[in-house]
C-alpha positions in Angstrom: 92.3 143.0 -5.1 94.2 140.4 -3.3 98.2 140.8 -3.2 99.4 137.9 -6.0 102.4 139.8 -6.5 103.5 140.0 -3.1 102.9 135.7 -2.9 104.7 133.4 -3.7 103.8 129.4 -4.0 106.4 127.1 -2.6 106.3 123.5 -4.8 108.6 120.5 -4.0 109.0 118.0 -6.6 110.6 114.2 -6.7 109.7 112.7 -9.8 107.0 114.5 -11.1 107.6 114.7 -14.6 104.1 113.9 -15.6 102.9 116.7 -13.7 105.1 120.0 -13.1 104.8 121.2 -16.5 100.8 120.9 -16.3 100.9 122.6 -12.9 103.4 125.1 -13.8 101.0 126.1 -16.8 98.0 126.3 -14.6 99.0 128.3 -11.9 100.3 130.9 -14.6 97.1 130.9 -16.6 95.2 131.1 -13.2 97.3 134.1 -11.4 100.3 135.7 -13.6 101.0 138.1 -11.2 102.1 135.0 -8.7 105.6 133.9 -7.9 106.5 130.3 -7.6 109.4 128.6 -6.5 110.0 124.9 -6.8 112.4 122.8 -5.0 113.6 120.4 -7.4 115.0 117.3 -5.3 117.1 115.7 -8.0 114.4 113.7 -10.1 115.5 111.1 -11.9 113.2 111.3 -14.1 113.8 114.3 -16.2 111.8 117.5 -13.5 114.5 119.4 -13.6 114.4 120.0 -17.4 111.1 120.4 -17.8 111.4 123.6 -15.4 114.1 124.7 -17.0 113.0 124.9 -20.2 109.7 126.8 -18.1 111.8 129.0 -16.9 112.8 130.4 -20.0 109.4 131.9 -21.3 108.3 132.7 -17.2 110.7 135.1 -15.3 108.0 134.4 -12.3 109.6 130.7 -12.2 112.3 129.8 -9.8 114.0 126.9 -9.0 116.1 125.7 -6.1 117.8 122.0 -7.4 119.1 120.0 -4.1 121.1 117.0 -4.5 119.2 114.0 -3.7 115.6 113.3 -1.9 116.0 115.5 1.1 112.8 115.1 2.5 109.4 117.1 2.5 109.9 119.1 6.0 113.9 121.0 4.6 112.5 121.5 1.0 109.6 124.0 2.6 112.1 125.2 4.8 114.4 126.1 1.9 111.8 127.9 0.3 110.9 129.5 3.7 113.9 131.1 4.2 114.2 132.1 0.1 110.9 133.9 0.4 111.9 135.8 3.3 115.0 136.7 1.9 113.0 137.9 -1.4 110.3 140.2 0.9 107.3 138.1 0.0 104.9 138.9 2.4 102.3 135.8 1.7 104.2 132.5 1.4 102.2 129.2 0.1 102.9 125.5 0.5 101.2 123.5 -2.2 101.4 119.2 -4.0 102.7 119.3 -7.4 99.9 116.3 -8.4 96.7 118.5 -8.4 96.2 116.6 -5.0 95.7 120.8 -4.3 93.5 122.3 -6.6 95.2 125.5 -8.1 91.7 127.2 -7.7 91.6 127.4 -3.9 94.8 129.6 -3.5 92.6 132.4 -4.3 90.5 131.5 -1.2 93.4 130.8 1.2 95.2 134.2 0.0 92.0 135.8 0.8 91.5 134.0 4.4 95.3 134.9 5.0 94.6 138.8 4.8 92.9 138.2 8.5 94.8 135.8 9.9 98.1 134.6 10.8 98.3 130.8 9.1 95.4 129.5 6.3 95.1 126.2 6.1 93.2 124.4 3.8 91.2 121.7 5.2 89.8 118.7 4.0 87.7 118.0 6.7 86.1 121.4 8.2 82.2 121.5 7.1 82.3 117.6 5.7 84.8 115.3 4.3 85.7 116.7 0.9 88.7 114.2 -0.2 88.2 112.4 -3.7 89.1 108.9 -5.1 90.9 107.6 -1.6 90.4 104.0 -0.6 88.6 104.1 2.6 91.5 102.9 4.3 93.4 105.9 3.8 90.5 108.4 4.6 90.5 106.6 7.9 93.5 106.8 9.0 93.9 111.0 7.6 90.6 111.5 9.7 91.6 109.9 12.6 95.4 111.3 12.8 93.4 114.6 12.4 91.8 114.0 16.2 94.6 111.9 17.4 96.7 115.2 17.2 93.8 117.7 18.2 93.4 115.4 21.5 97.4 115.4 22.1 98.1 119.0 21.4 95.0 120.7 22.3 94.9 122.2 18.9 91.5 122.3 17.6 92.2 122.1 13.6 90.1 119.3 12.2 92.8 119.4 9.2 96.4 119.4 11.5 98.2 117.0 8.5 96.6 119.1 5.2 100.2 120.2 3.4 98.1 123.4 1.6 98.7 126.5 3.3 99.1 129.9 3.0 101.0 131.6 5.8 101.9 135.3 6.7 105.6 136.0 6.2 105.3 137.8 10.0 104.5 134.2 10.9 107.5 133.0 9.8 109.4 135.2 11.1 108.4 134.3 14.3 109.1 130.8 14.3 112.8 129.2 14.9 113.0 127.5 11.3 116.4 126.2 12.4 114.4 123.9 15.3 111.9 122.4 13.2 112.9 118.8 13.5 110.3 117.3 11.8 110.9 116.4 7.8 108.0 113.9 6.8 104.0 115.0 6.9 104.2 115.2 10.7 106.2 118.8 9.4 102.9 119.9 8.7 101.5 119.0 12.3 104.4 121.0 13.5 104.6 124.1 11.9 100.6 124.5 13.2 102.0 123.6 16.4 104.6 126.2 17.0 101.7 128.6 15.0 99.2 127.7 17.7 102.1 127.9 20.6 102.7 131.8 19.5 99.1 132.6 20.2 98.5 133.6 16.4 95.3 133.5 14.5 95.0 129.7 12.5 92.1 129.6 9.8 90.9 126.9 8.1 89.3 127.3 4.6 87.3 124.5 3.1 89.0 122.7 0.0 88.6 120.1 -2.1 91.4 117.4 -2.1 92.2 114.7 -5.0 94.3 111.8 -5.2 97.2 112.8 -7.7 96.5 112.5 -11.4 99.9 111.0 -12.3 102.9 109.3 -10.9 103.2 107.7 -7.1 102.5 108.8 -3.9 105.1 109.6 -1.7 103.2 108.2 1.6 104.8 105.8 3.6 104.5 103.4 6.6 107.6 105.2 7.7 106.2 108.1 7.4 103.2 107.4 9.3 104.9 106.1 12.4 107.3 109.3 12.5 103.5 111.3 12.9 102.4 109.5 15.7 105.6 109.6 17.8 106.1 113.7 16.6 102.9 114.1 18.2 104.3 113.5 21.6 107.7 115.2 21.2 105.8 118.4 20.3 103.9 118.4 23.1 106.6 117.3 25.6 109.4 119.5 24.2 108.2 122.4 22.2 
């Protein structure tokens, strides 16, 4: 039996109404014994309520509400520190748009009962992203080796945002110097992983472009990935 009740699944949301609920419902029909926390960064568009009113019928449903868009990077670390504060010894990061399937946490929980960090990966054992423009898969793939060449990490996945990781791993990371907040956070946190010597695993997944509502990606975002890149491996 894997541990469900000692996990918990870390969700940050920004205007995703047309999801959260859906999401919500799945993960509870898939794993009841599972905890999930979502960090509501004051939607607009109504999230908040919709959790709320969740919350009601779930007791396994938390919710952190920040004021404003905060960024990707300090809503995981928020629910970092929550989850170590709460004694949950398996701590998940995970898309609200079913970009993530729900179905694979079962897989990464399972990979992260020998190992210090699961990551799921798009691109270990073939390219398994649907309903991307080319474009896009291009430049994923190719910021994938940009940062194993850079780094010396050998993950073929180093910007995948769905994780599992050991709280122990956690623990052993400065959270307070994490400096990156857009998806180069992701490159980062398997940086300072790899840096401690511990055990990185990645677990083959299936990954979707999101059912409902906007992507969050941005130029911006890309350009802050390609110079984090250098900082890590200059600084860190």
């Amino acid at each position: 039996m894997l541990p469900y009740s000692k996990s918990l699944v870390i969700i940050p949301t920004y205007n995703e109404s047309d999801n959260v609920e859906n999401m919500l419902t799945t993960l509870n029909g898939l794993y009841p014994e599972l905890s999930i926390l979502v960090i509501e960064d004051g939607s607009p568009d109504g999230t908040a309520a919709i959790i709320k009113k969740f919350q009601l019928t779930h007791p396994n449903v938390h919710m952190i509400e920040r004021q404003g868009k905060l960024g990707l990077g300090t809503a995981y670390i928020t629910g970092f520190k929550w989850a170590l504060e709460k004694g949950y010894e398996f701590i998940f990061e995970m898309d609200c748009d079913f970009s993530h399937d729900p179905k694979d946490i079962q897989g990464l929980l399972a990979a992260a009962q020998n190992c210090d960090l699961a990551i799921g990966s798009r691109y270990i054992g073939g390219i398994r992203i649907i309903n991307w423009p080319m474009k896009r898969l291009l430049l994923s793939y190719f910021a994938s080796i940009y940062t194993q060449i850079i780094t010396g990490m050998k993950i073929q996945d180093a910007t995948g945002g769905f994780k599992c990781f050991r709280a122990s791993t956690l623990r052993q990371i400065d959270l307070n110097k994490i400096f990156s907040n857009g998806y180069s956070f992701q490159i980062e946190l398997n940086y300072k992983t790899w840096k401690k010597g511990l055990k990185l695993q990645e677990v083959p997944i299936t990954f979707s472009e999101r059912r409902e509502g906007q992507s969050k990606m941005s130029r911006k975002i890309i350009y802050e990935a390609v110079w984090a890149v250098w900082r890590m491996r200059l600084f860190s």
